[in-house]
DRENBA-105957 format. One line per field, with one value per residue (C-alpha): chain; x, y, z; residue number from 1; residue in three letters. Coordinates in nm, 3 decimals, decimal comma, m for minus. Last residue first. Example, Ala and Ser with C-alpha at 12.3 -4.5 7.8 and 13.67 -1.06 7.14 Angstrom:
// DRENBA-105957
ch	(A  A);
xx	(1,367  1,230);
yy	(m0,106  m0,450);
zz	(0,714  0,780);
i	(2  1);
aa	(Ser  Ala);
***
This chain:
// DRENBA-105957
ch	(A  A  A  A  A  A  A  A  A  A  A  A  A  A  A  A  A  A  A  A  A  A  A  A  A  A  A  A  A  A  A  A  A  A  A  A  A  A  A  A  A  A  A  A  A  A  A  A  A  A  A  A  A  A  A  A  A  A  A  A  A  A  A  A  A  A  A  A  A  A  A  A  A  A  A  A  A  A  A  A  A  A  A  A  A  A  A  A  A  A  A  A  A  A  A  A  A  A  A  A  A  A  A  A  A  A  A  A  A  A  A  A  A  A  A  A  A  A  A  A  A  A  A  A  A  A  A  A  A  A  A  A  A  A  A  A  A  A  A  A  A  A  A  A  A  A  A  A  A  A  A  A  A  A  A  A  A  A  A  A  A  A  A  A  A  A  A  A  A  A  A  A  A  A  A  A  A  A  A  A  A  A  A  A  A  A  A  A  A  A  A  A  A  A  A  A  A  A  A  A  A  A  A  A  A  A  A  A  A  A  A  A  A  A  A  A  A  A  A  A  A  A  A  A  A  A  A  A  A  A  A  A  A  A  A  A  A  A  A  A  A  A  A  A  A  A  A  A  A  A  A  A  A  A  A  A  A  A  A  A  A  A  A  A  A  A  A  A  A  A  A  A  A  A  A  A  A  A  A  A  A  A  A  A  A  A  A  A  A  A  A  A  A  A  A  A  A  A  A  A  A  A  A  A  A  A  A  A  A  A  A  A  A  A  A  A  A  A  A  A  A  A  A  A  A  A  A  A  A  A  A  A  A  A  A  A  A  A  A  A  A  A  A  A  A  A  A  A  A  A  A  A  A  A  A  A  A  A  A  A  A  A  A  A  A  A  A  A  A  A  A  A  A  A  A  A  A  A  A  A  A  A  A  A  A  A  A  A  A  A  A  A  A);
xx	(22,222  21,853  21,836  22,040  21,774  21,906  21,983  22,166  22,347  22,374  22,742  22,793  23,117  23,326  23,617  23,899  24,142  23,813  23,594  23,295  22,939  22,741  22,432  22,101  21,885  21,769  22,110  22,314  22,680  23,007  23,287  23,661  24,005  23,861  24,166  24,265  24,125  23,783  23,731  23,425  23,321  23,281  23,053  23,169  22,848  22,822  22,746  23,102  23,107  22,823  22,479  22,275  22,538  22,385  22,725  22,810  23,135  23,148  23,566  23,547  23,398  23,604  23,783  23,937  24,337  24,509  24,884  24,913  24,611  24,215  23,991  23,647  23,556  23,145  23,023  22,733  22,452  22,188  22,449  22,790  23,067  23,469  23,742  24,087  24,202  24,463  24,582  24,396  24,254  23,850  23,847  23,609  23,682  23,365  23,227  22,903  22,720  23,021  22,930  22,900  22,618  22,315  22,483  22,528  22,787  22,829  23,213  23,377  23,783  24,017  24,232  24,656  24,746  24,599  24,779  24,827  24,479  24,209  23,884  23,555  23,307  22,954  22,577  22,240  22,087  21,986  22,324  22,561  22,971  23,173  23,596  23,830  24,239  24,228  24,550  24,672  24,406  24,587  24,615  24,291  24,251  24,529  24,670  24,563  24,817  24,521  24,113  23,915  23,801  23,819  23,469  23,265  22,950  22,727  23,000  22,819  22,715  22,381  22,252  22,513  22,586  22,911  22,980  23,333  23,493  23,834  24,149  24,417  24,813  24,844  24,497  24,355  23,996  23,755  23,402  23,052  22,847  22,462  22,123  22,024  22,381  22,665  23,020  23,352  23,570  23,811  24,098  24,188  23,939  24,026  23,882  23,632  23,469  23,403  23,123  23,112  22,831  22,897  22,959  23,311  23,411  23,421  23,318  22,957  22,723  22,755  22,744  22,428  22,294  22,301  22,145  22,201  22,590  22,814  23,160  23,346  23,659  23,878  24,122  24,333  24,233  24,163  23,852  23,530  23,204  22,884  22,579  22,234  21,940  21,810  21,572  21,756  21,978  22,263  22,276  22,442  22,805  23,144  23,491  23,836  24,177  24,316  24,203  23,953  23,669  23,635  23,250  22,961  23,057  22,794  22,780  22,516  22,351  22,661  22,624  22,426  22,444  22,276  21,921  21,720  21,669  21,379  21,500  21,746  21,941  21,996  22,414  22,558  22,808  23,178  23,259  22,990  23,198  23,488  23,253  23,133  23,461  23,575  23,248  23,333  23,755  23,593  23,373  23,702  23,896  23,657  23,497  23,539  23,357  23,471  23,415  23,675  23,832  23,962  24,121  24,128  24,216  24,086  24,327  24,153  24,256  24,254  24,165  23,878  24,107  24,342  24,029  23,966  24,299  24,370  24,046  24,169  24,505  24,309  24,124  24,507  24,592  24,301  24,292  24,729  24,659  24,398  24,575  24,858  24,625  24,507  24,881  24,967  24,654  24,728  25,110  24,978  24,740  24,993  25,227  24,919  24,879  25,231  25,273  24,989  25,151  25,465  25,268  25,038  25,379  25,559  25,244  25,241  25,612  25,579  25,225  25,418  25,705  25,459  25,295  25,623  25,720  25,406  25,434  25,806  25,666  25,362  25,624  25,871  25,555  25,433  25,794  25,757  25,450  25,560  25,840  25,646  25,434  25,704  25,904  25,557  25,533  25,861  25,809  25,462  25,603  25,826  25,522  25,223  25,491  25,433  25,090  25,122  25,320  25,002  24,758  24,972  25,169);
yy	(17,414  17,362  16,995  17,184  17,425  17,782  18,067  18,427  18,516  18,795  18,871  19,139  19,289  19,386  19,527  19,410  19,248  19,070  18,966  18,807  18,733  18,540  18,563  18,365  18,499  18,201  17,953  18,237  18,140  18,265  18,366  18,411  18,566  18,656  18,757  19,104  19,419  19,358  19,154  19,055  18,713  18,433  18,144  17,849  17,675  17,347  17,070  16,943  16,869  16,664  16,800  16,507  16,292  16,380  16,499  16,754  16,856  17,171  17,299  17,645  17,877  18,187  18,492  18,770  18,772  18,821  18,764  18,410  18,315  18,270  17,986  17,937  17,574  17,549  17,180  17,092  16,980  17,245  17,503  17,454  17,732  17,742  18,015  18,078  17,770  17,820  17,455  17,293  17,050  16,980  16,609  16,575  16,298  16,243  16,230  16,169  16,165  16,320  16,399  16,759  16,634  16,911  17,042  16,704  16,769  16,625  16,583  16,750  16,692  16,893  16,773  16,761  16,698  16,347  16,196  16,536  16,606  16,930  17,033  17,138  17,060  17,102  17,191  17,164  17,103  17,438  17,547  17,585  17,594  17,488  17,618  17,402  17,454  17,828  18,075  17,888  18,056  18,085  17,698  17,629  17,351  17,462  17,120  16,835  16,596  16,334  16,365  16,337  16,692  16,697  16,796  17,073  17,135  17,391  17,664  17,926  18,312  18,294  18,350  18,352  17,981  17,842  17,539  17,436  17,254  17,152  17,086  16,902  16,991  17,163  17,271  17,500  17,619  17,634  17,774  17,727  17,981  17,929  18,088  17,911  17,861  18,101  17,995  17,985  17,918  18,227  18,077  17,978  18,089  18,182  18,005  18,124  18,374  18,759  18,877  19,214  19,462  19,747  20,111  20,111  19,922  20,222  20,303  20,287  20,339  20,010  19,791  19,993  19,960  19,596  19,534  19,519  19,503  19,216  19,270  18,883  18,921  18,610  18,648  18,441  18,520  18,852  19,025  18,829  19,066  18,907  19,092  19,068  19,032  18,755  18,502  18,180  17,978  18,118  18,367  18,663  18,723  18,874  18,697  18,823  18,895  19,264  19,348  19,593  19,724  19,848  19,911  19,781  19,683  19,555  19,306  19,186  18,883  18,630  18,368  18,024  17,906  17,587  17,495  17,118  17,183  16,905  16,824  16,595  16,471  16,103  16,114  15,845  15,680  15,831  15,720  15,508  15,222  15,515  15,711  15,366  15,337  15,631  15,608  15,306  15,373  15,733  15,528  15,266  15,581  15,777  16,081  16,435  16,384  16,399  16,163  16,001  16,117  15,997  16,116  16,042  16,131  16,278  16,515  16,883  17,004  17,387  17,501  17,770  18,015  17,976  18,105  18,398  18,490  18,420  18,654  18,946  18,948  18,981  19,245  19,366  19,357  19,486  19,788  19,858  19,810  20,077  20,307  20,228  20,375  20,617  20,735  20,729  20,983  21,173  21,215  21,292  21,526  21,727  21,733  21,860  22,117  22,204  22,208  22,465  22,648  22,665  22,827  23,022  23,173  23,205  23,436  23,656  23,719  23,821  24,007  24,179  24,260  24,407  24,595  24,742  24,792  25,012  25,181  25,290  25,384  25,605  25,784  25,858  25,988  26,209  26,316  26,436  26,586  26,773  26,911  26,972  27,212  27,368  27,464  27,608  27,803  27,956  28,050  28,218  28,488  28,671  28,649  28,772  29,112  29,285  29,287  29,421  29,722  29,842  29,839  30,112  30,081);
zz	(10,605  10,588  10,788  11,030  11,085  11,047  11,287  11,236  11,552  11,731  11,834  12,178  12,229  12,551  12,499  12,712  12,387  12,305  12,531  12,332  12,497  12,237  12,090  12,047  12,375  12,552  12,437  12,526  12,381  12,608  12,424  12,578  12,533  12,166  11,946  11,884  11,780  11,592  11,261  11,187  11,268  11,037  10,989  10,771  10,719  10,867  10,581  10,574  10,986  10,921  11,111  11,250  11,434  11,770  11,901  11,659  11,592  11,422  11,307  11,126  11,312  11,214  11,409  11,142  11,216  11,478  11,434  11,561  11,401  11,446  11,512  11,669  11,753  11,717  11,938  11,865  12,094  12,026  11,990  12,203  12,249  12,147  12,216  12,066  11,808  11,633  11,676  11,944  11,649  11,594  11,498  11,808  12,095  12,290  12,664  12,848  13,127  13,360  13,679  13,822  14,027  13,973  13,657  13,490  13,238  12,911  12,750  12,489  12,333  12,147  11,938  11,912  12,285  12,241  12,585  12,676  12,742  12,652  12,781  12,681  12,984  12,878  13,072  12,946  12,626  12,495  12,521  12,822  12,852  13,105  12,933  13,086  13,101  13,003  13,049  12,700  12,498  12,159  12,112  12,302  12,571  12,734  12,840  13,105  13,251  13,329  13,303  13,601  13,667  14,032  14,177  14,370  14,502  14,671  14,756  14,939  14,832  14,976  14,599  14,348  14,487  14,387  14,192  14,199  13,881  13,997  13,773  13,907  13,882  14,179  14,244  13,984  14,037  13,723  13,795  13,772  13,894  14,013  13,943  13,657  13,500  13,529  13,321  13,349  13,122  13,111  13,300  13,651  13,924  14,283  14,564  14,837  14,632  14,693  14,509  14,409  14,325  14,080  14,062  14,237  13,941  13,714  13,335  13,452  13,121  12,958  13,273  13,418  13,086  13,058  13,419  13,791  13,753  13,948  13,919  14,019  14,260  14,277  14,043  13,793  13,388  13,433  13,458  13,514  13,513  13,513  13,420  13,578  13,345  13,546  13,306  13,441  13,196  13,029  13,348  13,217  13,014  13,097  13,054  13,085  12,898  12,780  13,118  13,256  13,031  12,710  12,599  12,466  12,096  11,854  11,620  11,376  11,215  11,238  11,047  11,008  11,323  11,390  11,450  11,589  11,942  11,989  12,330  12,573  12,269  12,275  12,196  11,972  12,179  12,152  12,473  12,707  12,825  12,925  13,102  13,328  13,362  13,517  13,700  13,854  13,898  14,106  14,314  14,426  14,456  14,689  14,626  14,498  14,151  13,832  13,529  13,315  13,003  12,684  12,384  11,986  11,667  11,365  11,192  11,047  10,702  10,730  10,309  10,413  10,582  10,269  10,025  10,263  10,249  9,855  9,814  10,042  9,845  9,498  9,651  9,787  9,408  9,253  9,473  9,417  8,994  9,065  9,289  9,005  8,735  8,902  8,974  8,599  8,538  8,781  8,638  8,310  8,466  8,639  8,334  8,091  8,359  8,334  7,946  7,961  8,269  8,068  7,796  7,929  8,097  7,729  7,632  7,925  7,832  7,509  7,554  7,869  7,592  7,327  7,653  7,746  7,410  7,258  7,635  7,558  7,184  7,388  7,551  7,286  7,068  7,335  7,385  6,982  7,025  7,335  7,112  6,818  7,064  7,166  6,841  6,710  7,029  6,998  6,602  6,664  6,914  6,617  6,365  6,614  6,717  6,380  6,433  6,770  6,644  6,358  6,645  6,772  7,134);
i	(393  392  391  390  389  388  387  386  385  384  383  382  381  380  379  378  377  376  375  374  373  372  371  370  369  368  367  366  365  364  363  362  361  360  359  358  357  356  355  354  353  352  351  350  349  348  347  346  345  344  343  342  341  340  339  338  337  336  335  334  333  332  331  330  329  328  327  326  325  324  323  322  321  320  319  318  317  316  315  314  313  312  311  310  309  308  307  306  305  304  303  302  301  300  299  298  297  296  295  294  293  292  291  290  289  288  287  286  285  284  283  282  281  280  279  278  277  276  275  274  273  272  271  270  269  268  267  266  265  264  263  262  261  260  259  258  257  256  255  254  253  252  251  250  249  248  247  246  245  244  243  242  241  240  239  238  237  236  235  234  233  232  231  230  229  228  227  226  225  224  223  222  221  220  219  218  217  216  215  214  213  212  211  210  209  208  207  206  205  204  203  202  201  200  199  198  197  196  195  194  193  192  191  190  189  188  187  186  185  184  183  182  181  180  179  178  177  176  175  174  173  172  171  170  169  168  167  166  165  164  163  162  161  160  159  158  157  156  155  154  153  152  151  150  149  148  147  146  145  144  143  142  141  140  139  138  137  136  135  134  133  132  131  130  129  128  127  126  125  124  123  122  121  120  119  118  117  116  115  114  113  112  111  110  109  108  107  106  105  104  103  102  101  100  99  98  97  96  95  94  93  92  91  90  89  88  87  86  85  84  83  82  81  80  79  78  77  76  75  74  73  72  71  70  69  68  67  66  65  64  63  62  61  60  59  58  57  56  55  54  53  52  51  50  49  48  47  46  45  44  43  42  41  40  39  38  37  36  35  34  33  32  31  30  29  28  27  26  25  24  23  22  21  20  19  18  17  16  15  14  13  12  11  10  9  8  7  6  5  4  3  2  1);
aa	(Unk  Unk  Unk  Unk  Unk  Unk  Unk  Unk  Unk  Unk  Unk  Unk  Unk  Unk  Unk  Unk  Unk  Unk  Unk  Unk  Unk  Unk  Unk  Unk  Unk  Unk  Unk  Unk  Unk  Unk  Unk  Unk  Unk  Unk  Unk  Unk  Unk  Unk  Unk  Unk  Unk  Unk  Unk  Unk  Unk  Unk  Unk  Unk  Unk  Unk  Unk  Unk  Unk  Unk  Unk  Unk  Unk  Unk  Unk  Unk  Unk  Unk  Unk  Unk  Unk  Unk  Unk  Unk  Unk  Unk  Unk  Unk  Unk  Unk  Unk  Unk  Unk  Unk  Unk  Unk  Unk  Unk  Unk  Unk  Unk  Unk  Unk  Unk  Unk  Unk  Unk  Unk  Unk  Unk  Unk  Unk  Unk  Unk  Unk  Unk  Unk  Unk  Unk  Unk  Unk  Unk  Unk  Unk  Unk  Unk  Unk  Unk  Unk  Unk  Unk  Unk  Unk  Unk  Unk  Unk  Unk  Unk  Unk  Unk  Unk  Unk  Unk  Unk  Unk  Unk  Unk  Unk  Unk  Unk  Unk  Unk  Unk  Unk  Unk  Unk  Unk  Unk  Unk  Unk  Unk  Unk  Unk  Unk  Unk  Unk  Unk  Unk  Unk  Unk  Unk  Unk  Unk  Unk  Unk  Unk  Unk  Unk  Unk  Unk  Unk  Unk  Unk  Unk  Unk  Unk  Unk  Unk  Unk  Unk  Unk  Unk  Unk  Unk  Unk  Unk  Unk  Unk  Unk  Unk  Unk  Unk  Unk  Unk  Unk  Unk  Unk  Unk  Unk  Unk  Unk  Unk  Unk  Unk  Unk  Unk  Unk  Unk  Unk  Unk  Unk  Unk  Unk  Unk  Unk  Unk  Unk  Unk  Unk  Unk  Unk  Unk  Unk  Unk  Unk  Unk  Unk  Unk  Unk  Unk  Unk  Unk  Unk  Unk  Unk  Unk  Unk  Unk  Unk  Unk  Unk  Unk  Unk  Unk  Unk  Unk  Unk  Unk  Unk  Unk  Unk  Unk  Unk  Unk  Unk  Unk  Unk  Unk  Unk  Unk  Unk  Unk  Unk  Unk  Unk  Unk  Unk  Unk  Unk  Unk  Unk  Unk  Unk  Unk  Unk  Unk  Unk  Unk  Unk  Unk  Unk  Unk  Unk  Unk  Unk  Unk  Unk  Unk  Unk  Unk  Unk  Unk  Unk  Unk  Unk  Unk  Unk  Unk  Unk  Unk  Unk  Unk  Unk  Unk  Unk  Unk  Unk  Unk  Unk  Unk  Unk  Unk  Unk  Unk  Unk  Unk  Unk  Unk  Unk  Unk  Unk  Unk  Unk  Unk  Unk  Unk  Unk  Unk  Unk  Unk  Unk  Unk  Unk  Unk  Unk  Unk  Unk  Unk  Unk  Unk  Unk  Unk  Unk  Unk  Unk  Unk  Unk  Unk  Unk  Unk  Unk  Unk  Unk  Unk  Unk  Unk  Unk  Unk  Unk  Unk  Unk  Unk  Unk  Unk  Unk  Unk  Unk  Unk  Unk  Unk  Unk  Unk  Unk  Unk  Unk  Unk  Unk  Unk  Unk  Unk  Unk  Unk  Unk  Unk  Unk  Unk  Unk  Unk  Unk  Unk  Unk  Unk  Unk  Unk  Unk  Unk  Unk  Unk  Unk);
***
């Protein structure tokens, strides 16, 4: 073929690729319009979802806002709740009335009807205090929990009086088996009995108000409808004494206590008997033991009611009543009697103790190491106590 053929040929094959290429332009065009929508509607849509999150948020925070403010309202309320609380546990008005009791001692009639009398002569005399003890509780320093251990009921302290750092463990409230551990930590590290001594005694107790006194236990024993006060030797494991508590139809001495009839307790003066009678079945009543006798020295009525009341102690000759409710509540001294007249009941300061799990089934003071020995729902918790002189308080 000539030159002069192929140039006739370029017009003829021109037209088909002129009708392609406006083809692909125009499905180019189609294409990028679908896209133009696509992304218009994605910009339409994208939009109306900033928008309902926007309104959402602003929702959200609303309803934050409105719950802050009720969290709020709800604090100030139960602070306001906590105040009327503490302001009703100070507003107990306490009735003064009276009750007697004679001495004890396992002897004849004719020597009981003397010292019965001789008690009687001597109630509600000014006590002479025995030393220069002079300090009363002004709070409680610090707590501490040992353990939980045995019953929801008990007692466990150490010698009030001797320097032994032996720990005595009374579970129950009617058993004859005392746990004897060699020192704190034994106690706070065993979690079983089979770790510890035990001391068989010849009577079961009655009660949480018992009490260990330079080298000796005194404990309550319930005969019939008498009250005995034996004194046991830790020692050689004998009974070196015992004596009927003189006082008639006794009660529970505390109103949420009723397993205990007597609590013996020790300060720096010696030896008490806190105790409870029908014939003034609304206040409780103290009386001064003589540890080496078991007589009765001395005996008073204390405007300190039963009512509420779930443990009591003595301090340098005054007598702390600690009160809780029903449905436990924080435990409070709130009733001091004291015996030597030099603290009025109005000057004591209302000491409280923080709240735990229950009510205390018993508390034992240490006059030698200022704290108290608290069982309380079977956990075993330590109070040091903050001291003042009364003259200070």
């Amino acid at each position: 073929m000539g030159p002069w053929r192929c140039l006739l040929l370029l017009p003829l094959l021109a037209v088909p690729l002129r009708a392609q290429q406006q083809q692909f332009m125009e499905y180019v065009e189609r294409r990028l319009t679908l896209l133009e929508e696509r992304i218009s509607q994605w910009h339409d849509q994208s939009s109306r979802y900033s928008t309902e999150l926007r309104d959402f948020k602003n929702q959200v925070l609303g309803m934050l806002e409105a719950a802050e403010k009720e969290r709020e309202a709800m604090r100030a309320e139960a602070e306001s709740a906590a105040v009327r609380v503490d302001r009703l546990e100070r507003e107990v008005d306490y009735l003064e009335t009276q009750n007697p009791a004679p001495p004890c001692v396992e002897v004849d009639e004719t020597l009981m009807d003397k010292q019965v009398a001789t008690a009687k002569q001597r109630k509600n005399e000014k006590y002479t205090k025995l030393t220069d003890c002079s300090d009363t509780i002004a709070s409680v320093r610090a707590m501490k929990i040992l353990k939980r251990f045995g019953s929801t009921s008990g007692l466990w302290t150490k010698d009030a009086a001797g320097n032994s750092e032996k720990i005595y463990v009374f579970d129950g409230t009617a058993n004859d088996t005392v746990y004897v551990f060699p020192r704190m930590r034994e106690f706070t590290l065993f979690s079983a009995t089979r770790k510890a001594a035990r001391i068989k005694l010849p009577y079961p107790w009655v009660g949480t108000g018992h009490l260990v006194y330079d080298g000796h236990l005194y404990y309550i024993r319930q005969q019939g409808l008498s009250f005995q006060v034996i004194k046991f030797n830790l020692a050689n494991k004998t009974v070196v004494d015992s004596s009927v508590f003189p006082a008639e139809e006794q009660i529970p001495v505390f109103g949420l206590s009723p397993f205990t009839y007597i609590e013996v307790a020790a300060d720096e003066e010696g030896l008490w008997a806190i105790y409870a009678t029908k014939e003034d079945e609304k206040n409780i009543c103290l009386a001064k033991l003589d540890p080496g006798s078991l007589d009765i020295e001395q005996m008073w009525d204390t405007p300190c009611p039963r009512e509420n009341a779930e443990g009591a102690f003595v301090v340098c000759g005054a007598l702390h009543v600690v009160y809780n409710t029903r449905l436990p509540s924080r435990s409070r001294v709130q009733c001091v009697f004291d015996v030597s007249g030099t603290l009025a009941p109005e000057d004591a300061s209302l000491v409280y103790f923080p709240k735990r799990y229950g009510s205390h089934s018993s508390m034992k003071y240490s006059p030698r190491e200022r704290q108290v020995y608290a069982w309380d729902d079977g956990y075993q918790i330590i109070y040091r106590m903050e001291m003042k002189k009364k003259t200070e308080v």
